[in-house]
C-alpha positions, 0 to 999 in steps of 0.5 A: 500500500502506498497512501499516506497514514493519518498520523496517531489522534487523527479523527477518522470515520468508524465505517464506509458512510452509505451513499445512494447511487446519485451521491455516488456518481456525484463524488466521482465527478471529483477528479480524485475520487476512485471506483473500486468495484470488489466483486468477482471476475465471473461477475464483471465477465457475465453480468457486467461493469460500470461505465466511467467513461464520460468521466475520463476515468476508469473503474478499479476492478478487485475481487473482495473475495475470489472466485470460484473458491470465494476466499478473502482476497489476501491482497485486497487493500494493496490492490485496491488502494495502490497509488492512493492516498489516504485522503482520496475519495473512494467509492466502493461498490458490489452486487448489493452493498453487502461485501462493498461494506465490508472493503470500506470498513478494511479500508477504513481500518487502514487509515483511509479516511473517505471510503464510501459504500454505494448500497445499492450495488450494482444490480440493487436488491433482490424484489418480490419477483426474485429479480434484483433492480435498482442497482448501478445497472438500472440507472447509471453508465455501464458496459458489457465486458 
């Protein structure tokens, strides 16, 4: 990892704040702010990716977990937060905000200091169909990979 620690007495949050998929996007229009999807790659391949495109960026992808074993990744923070700083801001994201939370509370517990849990994930939360919507997928950029 190479961001910068906040020095002992810092105050810094105790968990990733919850955002909505608007105050997401909103943060990420800030030139410094970082996406960093932690699904798995079967996700990424077959169900798709955010799209940053129209922002001049592109979206860190790093498995929470891996697949198909669905262990922790050991390197999960050096890949995530490699070249970060820990005051940038970052937006972490997955399915439905479940593992998202819980890569923003590692990065939090590493000294970063705006780490940010987009609940909704990318596809949104499972509805009385059995369907899941709501999510990045439904109503924010995204591409096929």
């Amino acid at each position: 990892m190479t961001a910068d620690r906040p020095t002992e007495g810092v105050d810094r949050p105790m968990s990733p704040e919850e955002l909505s998929l608007e105050q997401a996007w909103e943060i990420l229009q800030s030139p410094d702010a970082v996406l960093i999807d932690v699904r798995t790659i079967a996700e990424w391949t077959f169900v798709g990716v955010p799209d940053l495109g129209s922002l001049g960026k592109q979206v860190r992808l790093v498995e929470w977990s891996t697949f198909p074993a669905g262990e922790q990744n050991a390197a999960f923070l050096t890949e995530a937060t490699e070249g970060l700083t820990a005051e940038q801001p970052i937006v972490v994201l997955c399915r439905s905000g479940a593992r998202s939370q819980a890569a923003g509370q590692a990065m939090i517990n590493a000294g970063f200091t705006q780490a940010y849990n987009v609940t909704a994930g990318f596809e949104g939360p499972l509805g009385p169909d059995s369907q899941r919507s709501g999510g990045w997928k439904s109503k924010l950029p995204w591409q096929q990979s």
